[in-house]
Legacy VTK file of the C-alpha trace (Angstrom):
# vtk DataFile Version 3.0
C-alpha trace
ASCII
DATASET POLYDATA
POINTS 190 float
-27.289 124.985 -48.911
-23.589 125.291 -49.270
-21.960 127.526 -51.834
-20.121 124.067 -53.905
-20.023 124.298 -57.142
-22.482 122.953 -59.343
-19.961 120.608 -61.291
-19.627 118.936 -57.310
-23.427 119.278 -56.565
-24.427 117.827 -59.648
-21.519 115.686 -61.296
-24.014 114.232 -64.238
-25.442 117.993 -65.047
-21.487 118.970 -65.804
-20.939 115.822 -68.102
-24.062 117.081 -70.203
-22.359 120.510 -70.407
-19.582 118.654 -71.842
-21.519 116.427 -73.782
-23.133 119.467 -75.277
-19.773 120.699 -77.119
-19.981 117.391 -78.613
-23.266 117.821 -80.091
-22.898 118.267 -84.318
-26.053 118.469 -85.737
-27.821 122.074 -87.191
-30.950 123.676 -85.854
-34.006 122.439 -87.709
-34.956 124.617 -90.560
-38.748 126.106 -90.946
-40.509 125.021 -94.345
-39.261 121.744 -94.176
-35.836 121.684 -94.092
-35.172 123.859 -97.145
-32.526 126.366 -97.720
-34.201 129.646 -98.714
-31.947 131.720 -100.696
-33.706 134.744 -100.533
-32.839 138.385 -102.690
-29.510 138.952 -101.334
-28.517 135.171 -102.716
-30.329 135.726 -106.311
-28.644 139.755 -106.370
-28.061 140.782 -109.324
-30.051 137.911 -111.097
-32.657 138.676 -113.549
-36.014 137.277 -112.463
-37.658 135.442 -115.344
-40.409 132.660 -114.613
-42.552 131.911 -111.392
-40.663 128.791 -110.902
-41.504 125.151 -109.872
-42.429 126.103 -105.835
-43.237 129.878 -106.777
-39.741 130.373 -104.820
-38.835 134.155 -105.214
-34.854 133.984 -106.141
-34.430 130.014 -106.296
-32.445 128.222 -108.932
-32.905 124.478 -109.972
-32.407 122.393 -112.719
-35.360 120.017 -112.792
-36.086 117.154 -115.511
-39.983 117.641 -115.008
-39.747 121.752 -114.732
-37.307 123.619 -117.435
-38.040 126.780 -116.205
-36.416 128.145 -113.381
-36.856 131.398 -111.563
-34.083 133.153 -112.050
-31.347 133.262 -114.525
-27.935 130.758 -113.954
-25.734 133.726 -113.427
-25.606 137.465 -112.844
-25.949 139.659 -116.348
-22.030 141.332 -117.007
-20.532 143.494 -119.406
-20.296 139.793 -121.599
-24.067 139.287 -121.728
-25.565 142.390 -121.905
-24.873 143.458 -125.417
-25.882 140.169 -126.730
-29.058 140.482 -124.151
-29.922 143.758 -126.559
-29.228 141.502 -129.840
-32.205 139.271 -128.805
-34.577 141.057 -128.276
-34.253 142.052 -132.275
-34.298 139.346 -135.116
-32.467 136.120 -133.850
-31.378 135.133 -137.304
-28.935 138.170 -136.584
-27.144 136.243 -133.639
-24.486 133.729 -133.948
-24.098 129.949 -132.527
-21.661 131.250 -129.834
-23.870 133.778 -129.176
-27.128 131.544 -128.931
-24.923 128.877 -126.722
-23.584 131.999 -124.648
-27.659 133.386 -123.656
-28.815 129.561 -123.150
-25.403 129.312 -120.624
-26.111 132.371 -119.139
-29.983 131.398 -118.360
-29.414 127.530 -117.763
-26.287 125.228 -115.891
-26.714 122.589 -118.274
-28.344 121.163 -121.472
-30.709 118.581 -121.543
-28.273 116.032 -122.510
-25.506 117.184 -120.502
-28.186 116.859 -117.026
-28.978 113.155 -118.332
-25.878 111.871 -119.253
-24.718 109.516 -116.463
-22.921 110.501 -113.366
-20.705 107.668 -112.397
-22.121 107.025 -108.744
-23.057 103.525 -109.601
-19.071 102.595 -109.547
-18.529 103.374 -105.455
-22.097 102.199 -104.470
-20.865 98.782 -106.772
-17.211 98.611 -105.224
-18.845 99.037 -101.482
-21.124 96.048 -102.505
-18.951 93.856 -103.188
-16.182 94.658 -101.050
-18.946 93.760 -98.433
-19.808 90.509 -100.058
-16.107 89.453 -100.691
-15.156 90.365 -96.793
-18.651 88.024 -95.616
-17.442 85.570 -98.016
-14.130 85.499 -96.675
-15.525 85.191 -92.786
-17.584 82.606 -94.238
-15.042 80.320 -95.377
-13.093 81.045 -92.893
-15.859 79.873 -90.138
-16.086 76.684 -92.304
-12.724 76.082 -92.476
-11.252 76.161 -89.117
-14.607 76.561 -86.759
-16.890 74.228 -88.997
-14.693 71.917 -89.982
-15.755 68.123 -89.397
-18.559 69.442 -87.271
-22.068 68.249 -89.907
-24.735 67.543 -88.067
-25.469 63.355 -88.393
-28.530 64.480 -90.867
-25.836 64.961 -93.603
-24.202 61.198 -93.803
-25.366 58.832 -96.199
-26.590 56.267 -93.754
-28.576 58.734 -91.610
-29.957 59.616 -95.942
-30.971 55.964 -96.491
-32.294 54.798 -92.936
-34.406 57.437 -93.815
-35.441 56.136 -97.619
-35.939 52.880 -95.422
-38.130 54.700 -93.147
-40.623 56.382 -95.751
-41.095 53.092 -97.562
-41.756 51.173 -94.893
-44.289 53.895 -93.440
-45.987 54.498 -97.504
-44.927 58.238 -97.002
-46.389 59.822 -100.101
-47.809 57.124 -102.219
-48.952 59.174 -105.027
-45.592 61.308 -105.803
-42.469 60.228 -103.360
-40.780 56.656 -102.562
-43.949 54.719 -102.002
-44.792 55.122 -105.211
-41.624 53.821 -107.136
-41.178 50.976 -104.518
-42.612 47.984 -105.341
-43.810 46.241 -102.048
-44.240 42.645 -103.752
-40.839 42.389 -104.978
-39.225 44.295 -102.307
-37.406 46.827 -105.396
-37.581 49.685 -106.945
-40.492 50.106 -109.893
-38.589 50.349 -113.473
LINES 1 191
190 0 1 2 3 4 5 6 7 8 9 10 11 12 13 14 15 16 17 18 19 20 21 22 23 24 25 26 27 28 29 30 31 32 33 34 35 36 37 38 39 40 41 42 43 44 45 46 47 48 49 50 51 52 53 54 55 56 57 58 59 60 61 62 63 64 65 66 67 68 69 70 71 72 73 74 75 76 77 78 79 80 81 82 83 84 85 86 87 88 89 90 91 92 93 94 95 96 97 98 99 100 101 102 103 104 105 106 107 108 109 110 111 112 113 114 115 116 117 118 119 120 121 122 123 124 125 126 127 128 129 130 131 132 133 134 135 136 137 138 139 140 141 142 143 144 145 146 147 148 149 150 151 152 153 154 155 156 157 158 159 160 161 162 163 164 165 166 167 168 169 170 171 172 173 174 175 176 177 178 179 180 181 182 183 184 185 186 187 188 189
């Protein structure tokens, strides 16, 4: 075999190599697709609960689980004094201080995580930008492609040879023309 190169030998093997660069998409995580944030992510976090999953240094705000595993953010020089006023009568602590140790242990409040988030207003505006751009196409076909093109089904003749036709055939004596034709006096029943 000749020394060519392997771009030459194999021109389809090259275009993969090329096609390769292309290629976007991550390496599958284990567990499930997950990100694991581990102990060097949750440093410095106090550990407080077992958590939803049992995840060791996981944070998550969760409407059916309230109690996450570790704290919202790392203890400071802020927190820490206050963090030694708690564990001592609470009717000593102020409402800045109570909103500062639920802040430091939670993202949000209850009402704050179920107040609405606005993504209804682009999912709504793609909607109907969609429906007005098919109704547009639509009225355009039926202007200029459709126009004086109804099938012979839709004249009013075609609509009463047909009448003609069920009556003379007694289609549907009990509920449709037969019924309100009257056969002796060649009219409709009153």
């Amino acid at each position: 075999m000749s020394q060519l190169p392997r771009a030459l030998l194999f021109p389809r093997l090259a275009s993969v190599g090329r096609l390769r660069l292309l290629h976007t998409t991550t390496a599958v995580k284990s567990g499930g697709g997950d990100v694991w944030w581990g102990p060097e992510k949750a440093a410095g976090r106090e550990v407080v609960g077992y958590g939803a999953r049992g995840d060791p240094g996981s944070y998550s705000d969760r409407l059916d689980y309230w109690y996450p595993t570790i704290r919202f953010r790392k203890d400071d020089g802020v927190i820490t004094p206050i963090r030694a006023k708690e564990k001592g009568d609470w009717k000593q602590l102020s409402t800045e201080e109570k909103k500062l140790l639920y802040r430091y242990s939670y993202r949000a409040t209850l009402a704050e995580f179920n107040a609405p988030t606005g993504y209804w207003k682009p999912a709504a505006a793609w909607s109907f930008s969609i429906m007005a751009v098919v109704l547009a196409y639509f009225v355009l076909l039926h202007q200029t492609v459709y126009k004086g093109l109804n099938p012979p089904t839709m004249s009013n003749e075609y609509k009463e040879a047909m009448l003609e036709r069920q009556i003379d055939m007694h289609s549907e004596p009990i509920t449709g023309p037969a019924y309100k034709w009257d056969y002796e006096k060649k009219q409709w029943k009153k």
